[in-house]
C-alpha positions, -999 to +999 in steps of 0.1 A: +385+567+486+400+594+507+435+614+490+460+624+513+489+653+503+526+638+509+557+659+503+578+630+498+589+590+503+605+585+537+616+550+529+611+519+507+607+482+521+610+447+505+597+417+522+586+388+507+575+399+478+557+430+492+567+467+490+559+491+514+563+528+509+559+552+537+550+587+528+560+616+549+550+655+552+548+681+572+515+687+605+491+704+589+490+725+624+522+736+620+521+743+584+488+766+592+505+788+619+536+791+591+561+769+607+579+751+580+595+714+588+633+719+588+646+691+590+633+646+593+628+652+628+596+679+618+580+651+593+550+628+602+542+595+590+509+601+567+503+566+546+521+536+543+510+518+509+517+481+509+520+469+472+532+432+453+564+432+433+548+434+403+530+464+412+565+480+418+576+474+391+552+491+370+553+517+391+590+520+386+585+514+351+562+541+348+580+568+365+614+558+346+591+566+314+584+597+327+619+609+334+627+597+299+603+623+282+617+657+268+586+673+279+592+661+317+625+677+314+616+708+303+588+710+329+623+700+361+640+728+342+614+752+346+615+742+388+651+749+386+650+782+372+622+792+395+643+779+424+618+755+436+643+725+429+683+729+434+708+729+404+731+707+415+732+669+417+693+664+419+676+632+423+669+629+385+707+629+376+710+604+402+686+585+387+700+585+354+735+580+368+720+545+380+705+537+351+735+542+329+760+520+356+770+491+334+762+462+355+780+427+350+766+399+328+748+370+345+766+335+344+758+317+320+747+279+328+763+252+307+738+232+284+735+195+293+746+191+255+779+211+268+789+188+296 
């Protein structure tokens, strides 16, 4: 098993029930000689992990748990006060602002007994 350092997920695919995750970071070249990627354009494909729905899912699950913890929190407040993640809108509040969207009730289908 080889690990490989990303600095973050460039995109997400579905496809038949398969999701595919392409990780992204910076050359290592250019990182050695100091030169920091400034902007998509500076970012290099480094793994694409293929995975089944249910796979995902757990993952999601997982990392949703995560956020959920006080401890995590604390830990995303620290990064913020050390400057090493912004203050504003970050990606956690997005997250939460998703997961607190009231989303509309499925149909209900009539019973046989109803018809």
């Amino acid at each position: 098993m080889t690990e490989k350092f990303v600095q973050t997920v460039s995109s997400v695919n579905y496809n038949k029930g398969v999701f595919s995750l392409y990780f992204v970071g910076q050359d290592q070249k250019n990182m050695a000689s100091g030169v920091m990627a400034e902007n998509d354009d500076d970012l290099e494909l480094k793994q694409v992990v293929h995975m089944p729905a249910s796979g995902f899912m757990y993952l999601v699950s997982m990392v949703k748990n995560m956020l959920e913890d006080p401890r995590m929190s604390a830990e995303f407040d620290k990064l913020v006060a050390a400057g090493f993640l912004s203050s504003g809108e970050s990606s956690v509040d997005q997250v939460e602002e998703v997961q607190t969207e009231e989303k509309p009730a499925p149909k209900k289908r009539a019973s046989k007994a109803n018809k």
